[in-house]
PDB file with SEQRES, HELIX, SHEET and CRYST1 records, atoms N, CA, C and O in Angstrom:
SEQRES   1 A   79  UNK UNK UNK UNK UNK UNK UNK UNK UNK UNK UNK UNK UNK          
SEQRES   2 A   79  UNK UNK UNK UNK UNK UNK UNK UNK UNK UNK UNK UNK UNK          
SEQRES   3 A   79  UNK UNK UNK UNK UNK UNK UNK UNK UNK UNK UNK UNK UNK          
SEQRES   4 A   79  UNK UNK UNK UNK UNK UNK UNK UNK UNK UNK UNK UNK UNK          
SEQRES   5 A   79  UNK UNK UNK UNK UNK UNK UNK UNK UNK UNK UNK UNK UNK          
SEQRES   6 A   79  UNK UNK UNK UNK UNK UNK UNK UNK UNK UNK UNK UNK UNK          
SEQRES   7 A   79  UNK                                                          
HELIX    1 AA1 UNK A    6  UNK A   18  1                                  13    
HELIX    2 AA2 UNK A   23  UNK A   43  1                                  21    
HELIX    3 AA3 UNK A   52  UNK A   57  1                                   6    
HELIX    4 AA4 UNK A   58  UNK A   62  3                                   5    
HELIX    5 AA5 UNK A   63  UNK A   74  1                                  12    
CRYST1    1.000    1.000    1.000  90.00  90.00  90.00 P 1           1          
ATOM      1  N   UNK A   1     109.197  65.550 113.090  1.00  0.00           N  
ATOM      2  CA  UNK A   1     108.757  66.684 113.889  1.00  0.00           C  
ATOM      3  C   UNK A   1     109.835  67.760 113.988  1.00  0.00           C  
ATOM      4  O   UNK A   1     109.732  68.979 113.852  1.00  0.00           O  
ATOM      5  N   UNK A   2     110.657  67.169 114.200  1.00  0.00           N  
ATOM      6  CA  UNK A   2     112.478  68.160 114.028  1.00  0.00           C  
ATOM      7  C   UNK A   2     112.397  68.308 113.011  1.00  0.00           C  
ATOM      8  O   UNK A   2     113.545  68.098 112.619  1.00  0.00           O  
ATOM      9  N   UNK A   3     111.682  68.599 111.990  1.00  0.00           N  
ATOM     10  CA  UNK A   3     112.703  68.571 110.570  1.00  0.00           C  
ATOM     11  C   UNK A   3     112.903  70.250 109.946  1.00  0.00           C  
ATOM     12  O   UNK A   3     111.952  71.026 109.858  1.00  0.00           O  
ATOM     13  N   UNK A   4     114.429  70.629 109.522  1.00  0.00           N  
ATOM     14  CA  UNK A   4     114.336  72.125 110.060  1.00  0.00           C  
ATOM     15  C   UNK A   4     113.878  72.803 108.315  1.00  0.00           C  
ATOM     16  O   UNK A   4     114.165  73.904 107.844  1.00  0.00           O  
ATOM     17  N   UNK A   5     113.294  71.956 107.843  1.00  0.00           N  
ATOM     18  CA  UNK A   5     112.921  72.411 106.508  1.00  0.00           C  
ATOM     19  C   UNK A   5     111.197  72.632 106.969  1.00  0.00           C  
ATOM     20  O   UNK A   5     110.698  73.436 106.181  1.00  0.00           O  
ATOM     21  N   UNK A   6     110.552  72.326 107.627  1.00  0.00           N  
ATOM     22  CA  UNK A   6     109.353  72.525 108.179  1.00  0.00           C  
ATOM     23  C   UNK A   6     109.354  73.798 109.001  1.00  0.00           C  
ATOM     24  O   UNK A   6     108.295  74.397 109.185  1.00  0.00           O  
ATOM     25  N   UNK A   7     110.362  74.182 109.444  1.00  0.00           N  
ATOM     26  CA  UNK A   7     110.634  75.053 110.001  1.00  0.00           C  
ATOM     27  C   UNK A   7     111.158  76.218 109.571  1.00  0.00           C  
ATOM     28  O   UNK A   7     111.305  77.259 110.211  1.00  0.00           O  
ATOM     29  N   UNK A   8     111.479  75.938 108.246  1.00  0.00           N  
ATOM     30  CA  UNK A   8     111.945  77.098 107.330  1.00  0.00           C  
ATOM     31  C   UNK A   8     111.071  77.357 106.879  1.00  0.00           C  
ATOM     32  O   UNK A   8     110.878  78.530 107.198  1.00  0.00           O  
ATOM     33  N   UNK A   9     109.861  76.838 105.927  1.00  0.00           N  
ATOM     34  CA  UNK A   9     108.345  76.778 105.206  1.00  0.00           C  
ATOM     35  C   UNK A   9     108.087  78.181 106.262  1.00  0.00           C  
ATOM     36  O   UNK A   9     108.155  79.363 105.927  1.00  0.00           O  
ATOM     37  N   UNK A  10     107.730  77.540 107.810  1.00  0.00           N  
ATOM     38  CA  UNK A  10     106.749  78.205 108.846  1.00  0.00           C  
ATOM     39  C   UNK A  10     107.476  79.596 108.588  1.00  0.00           C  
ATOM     40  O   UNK A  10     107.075  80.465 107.814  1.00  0.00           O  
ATOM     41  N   UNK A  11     108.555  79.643 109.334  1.00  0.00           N  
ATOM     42  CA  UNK A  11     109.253  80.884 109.298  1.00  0.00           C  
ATOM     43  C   UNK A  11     109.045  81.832 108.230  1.00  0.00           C  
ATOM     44  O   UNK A  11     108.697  82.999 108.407  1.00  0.00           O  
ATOM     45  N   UNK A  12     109.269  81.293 107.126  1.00  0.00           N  
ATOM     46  CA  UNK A  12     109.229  81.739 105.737  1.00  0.00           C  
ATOM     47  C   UNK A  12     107.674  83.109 105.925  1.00  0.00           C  
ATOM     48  O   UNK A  12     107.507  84.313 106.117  1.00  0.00           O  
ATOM     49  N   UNK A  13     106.757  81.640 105.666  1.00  0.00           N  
ATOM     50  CA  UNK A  13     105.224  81.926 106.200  1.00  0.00           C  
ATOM     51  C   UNK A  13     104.918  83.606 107.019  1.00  0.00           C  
ATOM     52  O   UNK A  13     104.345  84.642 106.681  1.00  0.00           O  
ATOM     53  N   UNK A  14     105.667  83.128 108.235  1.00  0.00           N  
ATOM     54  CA  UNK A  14     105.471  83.995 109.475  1.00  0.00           C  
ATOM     55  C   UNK A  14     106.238  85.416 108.446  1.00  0.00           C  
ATOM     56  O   UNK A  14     105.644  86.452 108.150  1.00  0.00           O  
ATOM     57  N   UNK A  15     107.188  85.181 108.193  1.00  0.00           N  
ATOM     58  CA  UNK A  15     108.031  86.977 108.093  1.00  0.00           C  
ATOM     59  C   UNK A  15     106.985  87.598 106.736  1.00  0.00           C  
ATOM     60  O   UNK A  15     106.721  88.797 106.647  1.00  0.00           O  
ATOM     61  N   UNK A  16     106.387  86.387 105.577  1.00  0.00           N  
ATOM     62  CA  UNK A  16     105.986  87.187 104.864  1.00  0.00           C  
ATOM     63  C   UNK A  16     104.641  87.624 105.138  1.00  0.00           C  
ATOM     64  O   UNK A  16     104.083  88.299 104.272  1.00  0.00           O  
ATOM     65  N   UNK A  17     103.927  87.300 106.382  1.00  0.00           N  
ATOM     66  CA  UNK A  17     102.903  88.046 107.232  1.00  0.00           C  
ATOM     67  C   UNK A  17     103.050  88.955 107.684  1.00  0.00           C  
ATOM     68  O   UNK A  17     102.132  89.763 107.824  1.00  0.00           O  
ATOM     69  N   UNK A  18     104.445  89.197 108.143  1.00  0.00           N  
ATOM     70  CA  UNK A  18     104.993  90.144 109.143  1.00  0.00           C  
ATOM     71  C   UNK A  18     104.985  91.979 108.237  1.00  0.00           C  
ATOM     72  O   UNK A  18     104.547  93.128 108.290  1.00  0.00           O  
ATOM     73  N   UNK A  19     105.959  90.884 107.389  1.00  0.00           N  
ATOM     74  CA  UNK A  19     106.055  92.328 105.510  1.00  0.00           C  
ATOM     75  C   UNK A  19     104.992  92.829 105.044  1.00  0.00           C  
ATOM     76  O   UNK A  19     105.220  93.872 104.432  1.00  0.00           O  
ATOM     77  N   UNK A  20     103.700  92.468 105.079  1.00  0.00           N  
ATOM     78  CA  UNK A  20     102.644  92.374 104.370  1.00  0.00           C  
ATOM     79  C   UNK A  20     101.678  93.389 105.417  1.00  0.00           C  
ATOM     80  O   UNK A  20     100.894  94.292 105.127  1.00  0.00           O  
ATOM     81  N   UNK A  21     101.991  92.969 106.411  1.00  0.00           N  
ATOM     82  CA  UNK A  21     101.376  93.736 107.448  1.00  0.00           C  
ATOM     83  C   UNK A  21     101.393  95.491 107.678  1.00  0.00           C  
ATOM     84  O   UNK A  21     100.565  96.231 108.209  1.00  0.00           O  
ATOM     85  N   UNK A  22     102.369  95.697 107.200  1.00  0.00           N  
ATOM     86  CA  UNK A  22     102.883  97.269 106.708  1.00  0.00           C  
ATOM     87  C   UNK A  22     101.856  97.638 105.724  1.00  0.00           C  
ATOM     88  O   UNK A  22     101.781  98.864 105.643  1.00  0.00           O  
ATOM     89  N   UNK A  23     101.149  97.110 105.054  1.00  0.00           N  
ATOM     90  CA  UNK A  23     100.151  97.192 103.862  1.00  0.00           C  
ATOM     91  C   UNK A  23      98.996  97.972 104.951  1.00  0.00           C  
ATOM     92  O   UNK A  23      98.554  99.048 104.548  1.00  0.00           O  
ATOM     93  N   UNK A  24      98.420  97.380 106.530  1.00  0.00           N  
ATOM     94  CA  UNK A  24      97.473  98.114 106.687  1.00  0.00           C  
ATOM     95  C   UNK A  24      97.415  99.431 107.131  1.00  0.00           C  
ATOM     96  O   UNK A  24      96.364  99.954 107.501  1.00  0.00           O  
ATOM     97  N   UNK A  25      98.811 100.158 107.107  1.00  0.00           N  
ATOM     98  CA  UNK A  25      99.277 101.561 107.496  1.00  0.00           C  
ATOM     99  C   UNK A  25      99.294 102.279 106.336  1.00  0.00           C  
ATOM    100  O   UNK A  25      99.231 103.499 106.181  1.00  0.00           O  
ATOM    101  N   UNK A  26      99.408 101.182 105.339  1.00  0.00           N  
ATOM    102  CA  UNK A  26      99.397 102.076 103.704  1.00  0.00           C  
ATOM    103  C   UNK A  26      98.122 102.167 103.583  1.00  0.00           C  
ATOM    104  O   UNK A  26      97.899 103.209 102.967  1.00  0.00           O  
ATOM    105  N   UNK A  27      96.833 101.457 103.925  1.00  0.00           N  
ATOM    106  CA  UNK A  27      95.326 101.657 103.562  1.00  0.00           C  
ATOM    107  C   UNK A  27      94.812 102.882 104.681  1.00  0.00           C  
ATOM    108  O   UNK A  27      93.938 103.747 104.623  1.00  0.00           O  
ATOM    109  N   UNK A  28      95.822 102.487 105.719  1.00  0.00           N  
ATOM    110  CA  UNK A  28      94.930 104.284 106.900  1.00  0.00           C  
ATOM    111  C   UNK A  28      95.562 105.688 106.249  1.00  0.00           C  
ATOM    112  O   UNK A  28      94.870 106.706 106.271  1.00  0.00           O  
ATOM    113  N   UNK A  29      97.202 105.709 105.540  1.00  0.00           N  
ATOM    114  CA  UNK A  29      97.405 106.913 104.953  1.00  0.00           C  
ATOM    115  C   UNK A  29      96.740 106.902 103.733  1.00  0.00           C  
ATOM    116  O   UNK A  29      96.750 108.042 103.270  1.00  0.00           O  
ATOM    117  N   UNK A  30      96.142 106.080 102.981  1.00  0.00           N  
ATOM    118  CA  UNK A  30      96.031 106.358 101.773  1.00  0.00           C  
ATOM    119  C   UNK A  30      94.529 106.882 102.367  1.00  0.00           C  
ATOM    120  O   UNK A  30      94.125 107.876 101.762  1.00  0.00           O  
ATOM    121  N   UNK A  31      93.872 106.526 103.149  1.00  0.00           N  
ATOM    122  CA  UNK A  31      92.449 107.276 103.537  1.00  0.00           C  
ATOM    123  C   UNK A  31      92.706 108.173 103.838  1.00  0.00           C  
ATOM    124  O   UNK A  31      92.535 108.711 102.744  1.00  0.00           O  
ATOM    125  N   UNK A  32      93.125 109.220 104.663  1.00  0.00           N  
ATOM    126  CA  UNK A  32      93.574 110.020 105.330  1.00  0.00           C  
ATOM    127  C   UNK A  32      94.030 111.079 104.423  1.00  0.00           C  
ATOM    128  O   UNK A  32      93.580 112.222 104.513  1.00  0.00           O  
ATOM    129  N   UNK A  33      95.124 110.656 103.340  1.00  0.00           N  
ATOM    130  CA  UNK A  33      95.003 111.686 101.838  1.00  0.00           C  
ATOM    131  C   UNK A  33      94.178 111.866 101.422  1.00  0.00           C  
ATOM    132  O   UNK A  33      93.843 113.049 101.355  1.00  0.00           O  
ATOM    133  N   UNK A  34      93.531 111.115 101.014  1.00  0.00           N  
ATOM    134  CA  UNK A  34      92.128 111.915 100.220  1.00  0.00           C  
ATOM    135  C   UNK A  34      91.024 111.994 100.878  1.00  0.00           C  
ATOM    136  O   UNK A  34      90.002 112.374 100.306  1.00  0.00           O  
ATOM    137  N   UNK A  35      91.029 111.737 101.862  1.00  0.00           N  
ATOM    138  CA  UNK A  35      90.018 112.367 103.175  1.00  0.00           C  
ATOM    139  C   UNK A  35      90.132 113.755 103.030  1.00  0.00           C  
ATOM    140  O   UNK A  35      89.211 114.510 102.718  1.00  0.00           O  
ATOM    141  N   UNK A  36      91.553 114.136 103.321  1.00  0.00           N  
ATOM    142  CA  UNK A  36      92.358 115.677 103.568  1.00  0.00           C  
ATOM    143  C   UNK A  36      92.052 116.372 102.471  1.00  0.00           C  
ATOM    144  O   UNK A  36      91.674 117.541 102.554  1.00  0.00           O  
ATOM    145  N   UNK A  37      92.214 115.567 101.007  1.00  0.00           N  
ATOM    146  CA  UNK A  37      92.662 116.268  99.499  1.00  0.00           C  
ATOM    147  C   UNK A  37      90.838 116.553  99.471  1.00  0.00           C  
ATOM    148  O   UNK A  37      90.356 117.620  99.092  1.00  0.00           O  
ATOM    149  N   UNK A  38      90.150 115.569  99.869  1.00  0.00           N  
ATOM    150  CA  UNK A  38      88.195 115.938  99.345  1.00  0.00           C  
ATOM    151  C   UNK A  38      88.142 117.361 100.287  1.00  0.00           C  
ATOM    152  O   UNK A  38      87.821 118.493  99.924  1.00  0.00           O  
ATOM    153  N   UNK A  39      88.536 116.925 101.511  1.00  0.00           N  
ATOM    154  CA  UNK A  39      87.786 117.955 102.098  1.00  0.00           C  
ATOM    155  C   UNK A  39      88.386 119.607 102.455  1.00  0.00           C  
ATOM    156  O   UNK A  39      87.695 120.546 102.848  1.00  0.00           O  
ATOM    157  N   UNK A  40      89.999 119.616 102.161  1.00  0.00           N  
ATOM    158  CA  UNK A  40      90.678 120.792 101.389  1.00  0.00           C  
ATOM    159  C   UNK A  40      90.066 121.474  99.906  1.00  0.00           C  
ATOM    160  O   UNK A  40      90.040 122.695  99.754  1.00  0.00           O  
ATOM    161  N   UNK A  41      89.561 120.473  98.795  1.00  0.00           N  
ATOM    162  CA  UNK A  41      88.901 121.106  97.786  1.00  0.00           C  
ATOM    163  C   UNK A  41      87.625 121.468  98.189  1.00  0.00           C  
ATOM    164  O   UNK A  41      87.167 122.588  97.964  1.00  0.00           O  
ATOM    165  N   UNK A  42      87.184 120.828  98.615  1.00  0.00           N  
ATOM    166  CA  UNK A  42      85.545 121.367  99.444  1.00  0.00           C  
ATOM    167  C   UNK A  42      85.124 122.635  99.574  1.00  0.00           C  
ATOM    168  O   UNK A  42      84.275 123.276  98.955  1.00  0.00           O  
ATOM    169  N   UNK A  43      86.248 123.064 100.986  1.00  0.00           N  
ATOM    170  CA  UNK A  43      86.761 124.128 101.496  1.00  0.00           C  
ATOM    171  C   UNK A  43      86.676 125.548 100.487  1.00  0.00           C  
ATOM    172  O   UNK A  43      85.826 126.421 100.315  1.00  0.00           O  
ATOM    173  N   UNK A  44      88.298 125.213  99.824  1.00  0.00           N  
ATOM    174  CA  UNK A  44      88.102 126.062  98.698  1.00  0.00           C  
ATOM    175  C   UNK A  44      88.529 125.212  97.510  1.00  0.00           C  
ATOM    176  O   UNK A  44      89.405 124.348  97.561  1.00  0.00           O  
ATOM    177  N   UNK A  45      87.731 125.588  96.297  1.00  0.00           N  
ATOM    178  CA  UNK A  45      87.617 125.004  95.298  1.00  0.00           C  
ATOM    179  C   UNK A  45      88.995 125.738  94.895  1.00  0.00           C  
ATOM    180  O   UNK A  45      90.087 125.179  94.994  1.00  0.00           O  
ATOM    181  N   UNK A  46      88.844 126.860  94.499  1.00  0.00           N  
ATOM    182  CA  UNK A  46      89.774 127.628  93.889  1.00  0.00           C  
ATOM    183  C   UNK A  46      91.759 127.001  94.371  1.00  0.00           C  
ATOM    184  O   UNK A  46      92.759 127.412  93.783  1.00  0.00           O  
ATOM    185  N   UNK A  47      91.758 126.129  95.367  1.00  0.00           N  
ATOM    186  CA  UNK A  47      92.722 125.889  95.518  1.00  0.00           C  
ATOM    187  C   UNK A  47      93.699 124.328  94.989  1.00  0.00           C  
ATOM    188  O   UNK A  47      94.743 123.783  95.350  1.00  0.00           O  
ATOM    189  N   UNK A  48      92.533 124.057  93.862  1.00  0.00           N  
ATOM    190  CA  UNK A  48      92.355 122.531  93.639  1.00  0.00           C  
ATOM    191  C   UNK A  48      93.640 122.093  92.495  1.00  0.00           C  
ATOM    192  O   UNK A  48      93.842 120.978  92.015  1.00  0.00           O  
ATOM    193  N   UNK A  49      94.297 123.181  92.289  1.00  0.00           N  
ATOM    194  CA  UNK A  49      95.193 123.306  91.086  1.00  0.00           C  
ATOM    195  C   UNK A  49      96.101 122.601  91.653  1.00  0.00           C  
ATOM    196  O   UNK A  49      96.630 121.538  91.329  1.00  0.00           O  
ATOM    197  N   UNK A  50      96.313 123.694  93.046  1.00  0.00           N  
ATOM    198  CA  UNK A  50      97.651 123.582  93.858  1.00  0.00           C  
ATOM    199  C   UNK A  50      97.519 122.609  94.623  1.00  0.00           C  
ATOM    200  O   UNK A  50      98.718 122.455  94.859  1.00  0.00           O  
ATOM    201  N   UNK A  51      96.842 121.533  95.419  1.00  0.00           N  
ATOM    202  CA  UNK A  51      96.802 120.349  96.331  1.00  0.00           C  
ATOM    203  C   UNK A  51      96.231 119.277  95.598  1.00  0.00           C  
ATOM    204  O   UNK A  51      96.422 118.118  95.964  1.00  0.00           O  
ATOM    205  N   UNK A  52      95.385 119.614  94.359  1.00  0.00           N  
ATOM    206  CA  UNK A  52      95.557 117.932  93.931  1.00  0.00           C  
ATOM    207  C   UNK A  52      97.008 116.899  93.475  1.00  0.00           C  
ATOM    208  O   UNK A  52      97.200 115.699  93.667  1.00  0.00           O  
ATOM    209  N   UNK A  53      98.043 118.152  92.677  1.00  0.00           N  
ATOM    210  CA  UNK A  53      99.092 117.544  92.812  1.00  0.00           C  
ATOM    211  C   UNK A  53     100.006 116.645  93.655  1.00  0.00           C  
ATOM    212  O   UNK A  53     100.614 115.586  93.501  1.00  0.00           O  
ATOM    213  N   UNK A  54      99.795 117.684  94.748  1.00  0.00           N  
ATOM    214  CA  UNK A  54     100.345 117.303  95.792  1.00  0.00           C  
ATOM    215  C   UNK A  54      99.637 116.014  96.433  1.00  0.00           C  
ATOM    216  O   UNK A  54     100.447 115.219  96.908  1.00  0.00           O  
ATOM    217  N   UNK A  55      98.223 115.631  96.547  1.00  0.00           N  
ATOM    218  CA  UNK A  55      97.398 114.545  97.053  1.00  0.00           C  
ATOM    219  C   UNK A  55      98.308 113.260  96.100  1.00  0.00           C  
ATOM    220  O   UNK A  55      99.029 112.400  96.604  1.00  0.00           O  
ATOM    221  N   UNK A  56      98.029 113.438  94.674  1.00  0.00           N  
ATOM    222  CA  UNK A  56      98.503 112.724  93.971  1.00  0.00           C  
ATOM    223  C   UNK A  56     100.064 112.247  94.243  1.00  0.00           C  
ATOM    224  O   UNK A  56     100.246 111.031  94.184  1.00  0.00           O  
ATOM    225  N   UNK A  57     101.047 112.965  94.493  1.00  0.00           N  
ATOM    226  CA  UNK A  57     102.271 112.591  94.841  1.00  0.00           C  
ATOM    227  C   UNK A  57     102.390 111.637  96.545  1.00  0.00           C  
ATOM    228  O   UNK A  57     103.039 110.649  96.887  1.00  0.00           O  
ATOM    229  N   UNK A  58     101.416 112.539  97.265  1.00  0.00           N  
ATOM    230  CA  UNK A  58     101.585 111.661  98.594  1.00  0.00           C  
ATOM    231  C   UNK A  58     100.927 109.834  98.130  1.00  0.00           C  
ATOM    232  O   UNK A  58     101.383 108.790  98.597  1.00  0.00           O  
ATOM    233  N   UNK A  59      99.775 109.958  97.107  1.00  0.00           N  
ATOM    234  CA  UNK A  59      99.346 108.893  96.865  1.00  0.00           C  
ATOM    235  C   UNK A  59     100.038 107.839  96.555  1.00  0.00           C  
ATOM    236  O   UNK A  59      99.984 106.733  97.093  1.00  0.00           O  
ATOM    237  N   UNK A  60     101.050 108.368  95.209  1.00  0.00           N  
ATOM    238  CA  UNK A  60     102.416 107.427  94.495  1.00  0.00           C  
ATOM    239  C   UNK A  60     103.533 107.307  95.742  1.00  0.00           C  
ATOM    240  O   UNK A  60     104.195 106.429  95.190  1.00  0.00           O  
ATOM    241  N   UNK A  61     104.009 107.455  96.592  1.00  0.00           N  
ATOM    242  CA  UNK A  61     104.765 107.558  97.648  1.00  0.00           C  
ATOM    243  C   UNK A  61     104.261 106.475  98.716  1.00  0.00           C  
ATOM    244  O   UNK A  61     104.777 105.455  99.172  1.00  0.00           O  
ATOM    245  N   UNK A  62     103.103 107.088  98.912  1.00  0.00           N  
ATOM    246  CA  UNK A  62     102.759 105.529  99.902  1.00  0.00           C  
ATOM    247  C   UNK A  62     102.378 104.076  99.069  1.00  0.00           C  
ATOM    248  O   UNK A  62     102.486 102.895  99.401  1.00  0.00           O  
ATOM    249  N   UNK A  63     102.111 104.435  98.403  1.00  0.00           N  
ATOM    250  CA  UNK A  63     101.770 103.450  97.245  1.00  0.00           C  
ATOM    251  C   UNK A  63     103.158 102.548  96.998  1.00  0.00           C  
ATOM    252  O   UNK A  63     103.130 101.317  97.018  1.00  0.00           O  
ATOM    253  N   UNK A  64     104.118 103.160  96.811  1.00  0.00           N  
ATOM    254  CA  UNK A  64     105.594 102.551  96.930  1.00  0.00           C  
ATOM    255  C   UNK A  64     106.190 101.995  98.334  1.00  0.00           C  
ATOM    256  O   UNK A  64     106.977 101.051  98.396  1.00  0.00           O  
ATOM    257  N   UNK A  65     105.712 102.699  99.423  1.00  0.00           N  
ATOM    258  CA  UNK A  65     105.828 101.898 100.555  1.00  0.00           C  
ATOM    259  C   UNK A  65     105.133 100.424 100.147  1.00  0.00           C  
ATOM    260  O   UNK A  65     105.801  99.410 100.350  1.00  0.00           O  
ATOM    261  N   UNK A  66     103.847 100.317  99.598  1.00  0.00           N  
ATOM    262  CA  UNK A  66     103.044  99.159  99.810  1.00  0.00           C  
ATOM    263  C   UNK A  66     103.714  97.934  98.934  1.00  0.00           C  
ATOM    264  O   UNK A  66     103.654  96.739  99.224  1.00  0.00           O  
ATOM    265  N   UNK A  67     104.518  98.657  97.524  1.00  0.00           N  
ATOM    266  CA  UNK A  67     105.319  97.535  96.609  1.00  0.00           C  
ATOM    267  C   UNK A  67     106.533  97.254  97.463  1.00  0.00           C  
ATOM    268  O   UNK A  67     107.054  96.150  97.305  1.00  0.00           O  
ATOM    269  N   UNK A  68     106.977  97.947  98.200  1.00  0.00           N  
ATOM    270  CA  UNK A  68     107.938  97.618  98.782  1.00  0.00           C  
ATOM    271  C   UNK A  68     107.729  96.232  99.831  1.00  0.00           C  
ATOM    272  O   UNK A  68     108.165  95.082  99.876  1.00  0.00           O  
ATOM    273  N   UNK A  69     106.974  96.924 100.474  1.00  0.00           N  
ATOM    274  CA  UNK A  69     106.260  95.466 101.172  1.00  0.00           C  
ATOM    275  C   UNK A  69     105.850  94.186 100.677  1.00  0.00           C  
ATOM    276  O   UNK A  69     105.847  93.156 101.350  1.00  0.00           O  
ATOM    277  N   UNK A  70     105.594  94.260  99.790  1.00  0.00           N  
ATOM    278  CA  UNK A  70     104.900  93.558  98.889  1.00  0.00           C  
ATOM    279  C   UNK A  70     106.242  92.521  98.110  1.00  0.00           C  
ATOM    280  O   UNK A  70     106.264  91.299  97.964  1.00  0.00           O  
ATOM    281  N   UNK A  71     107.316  93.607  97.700  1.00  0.00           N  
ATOM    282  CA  UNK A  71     108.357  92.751  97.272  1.00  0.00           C  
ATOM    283  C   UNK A  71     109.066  91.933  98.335  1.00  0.00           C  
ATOM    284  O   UNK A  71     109.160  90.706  98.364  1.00  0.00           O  
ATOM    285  N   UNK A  72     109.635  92.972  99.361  1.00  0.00           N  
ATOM    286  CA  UNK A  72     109.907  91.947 100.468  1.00  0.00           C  
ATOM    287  C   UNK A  72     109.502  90.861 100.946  1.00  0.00           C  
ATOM    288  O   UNK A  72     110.266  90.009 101.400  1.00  0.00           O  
ATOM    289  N   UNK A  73     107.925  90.726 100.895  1.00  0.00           N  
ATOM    290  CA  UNK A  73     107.273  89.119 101.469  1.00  0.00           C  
ATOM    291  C   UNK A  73     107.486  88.224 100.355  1.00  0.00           C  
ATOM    292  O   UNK A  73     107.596  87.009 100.516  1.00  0.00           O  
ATOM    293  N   UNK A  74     107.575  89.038  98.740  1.00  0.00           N  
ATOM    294  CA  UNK A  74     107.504  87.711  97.865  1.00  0.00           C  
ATOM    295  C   UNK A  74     109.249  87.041  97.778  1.00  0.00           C  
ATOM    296  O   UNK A  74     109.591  86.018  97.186  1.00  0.00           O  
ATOM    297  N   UNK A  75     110.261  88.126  98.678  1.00  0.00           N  
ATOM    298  CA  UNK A  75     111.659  87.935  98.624  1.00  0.00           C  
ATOM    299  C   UNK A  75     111.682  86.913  99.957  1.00  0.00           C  
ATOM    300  O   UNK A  75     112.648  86.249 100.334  1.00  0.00           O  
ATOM    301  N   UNK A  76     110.781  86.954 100.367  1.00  0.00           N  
ATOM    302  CA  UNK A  76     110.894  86.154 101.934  1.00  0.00           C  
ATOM    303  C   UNK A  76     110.494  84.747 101.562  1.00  0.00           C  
ATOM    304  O   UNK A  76     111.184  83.755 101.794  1.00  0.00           O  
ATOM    305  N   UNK A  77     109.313  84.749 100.960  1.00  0.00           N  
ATOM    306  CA  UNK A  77     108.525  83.412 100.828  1.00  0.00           C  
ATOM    307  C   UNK A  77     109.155  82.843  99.465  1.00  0.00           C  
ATOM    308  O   UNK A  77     108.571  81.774  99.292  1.00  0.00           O  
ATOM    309  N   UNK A  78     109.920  83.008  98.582  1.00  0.00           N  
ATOM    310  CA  UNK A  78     110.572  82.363  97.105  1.00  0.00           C  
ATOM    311  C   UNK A  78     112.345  82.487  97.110  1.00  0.00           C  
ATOM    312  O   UNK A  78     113.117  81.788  96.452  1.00  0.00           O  
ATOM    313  N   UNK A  79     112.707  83.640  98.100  1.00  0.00           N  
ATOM    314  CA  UNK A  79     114.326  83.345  97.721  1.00  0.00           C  
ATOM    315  C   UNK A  79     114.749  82.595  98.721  1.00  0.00           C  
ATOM    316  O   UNK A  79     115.914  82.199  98.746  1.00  0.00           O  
TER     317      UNK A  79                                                      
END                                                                             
């Protein structure tokens, strides 16, 4: 019941829940961009040159928050 290798597993467990959890702030910005980017082109079309880029860059950016997370839990739960 003491045994602190059971307790490392759990722990382990717990932080790479914890890391992973940052993932559901990456699914509300990643809505929220192209919520903004649809309904900015909507608006005006003519401006679609200049903010799809930009949609696209906020996209790769949070998107790297999410590998980041993503590496951290698999650095939590294997190293």
């Amino acid at each position: 019941m003491n045994d602190p290798a059971a307790y490392l597993g759990a722990f382990k467990a717990l932080g790479a829940g914890i890391a992973v959890f940052a993932l559901f702030g990456v699914g509300l910005a990643l809505g929220n961009i192209f919520s903004t980017l649809i309904s900015s082109v909507a608006r005006n079309p003519s401006a679609r040159d200049t903010v799809f880029p930009i949609g696209i860059l906020g996209f790769a950016l949070t998107e790297a928050v999410a590998l980041f997370a993503l590496l951290i839990a698999f650095l939590i739960l294997f190293a």
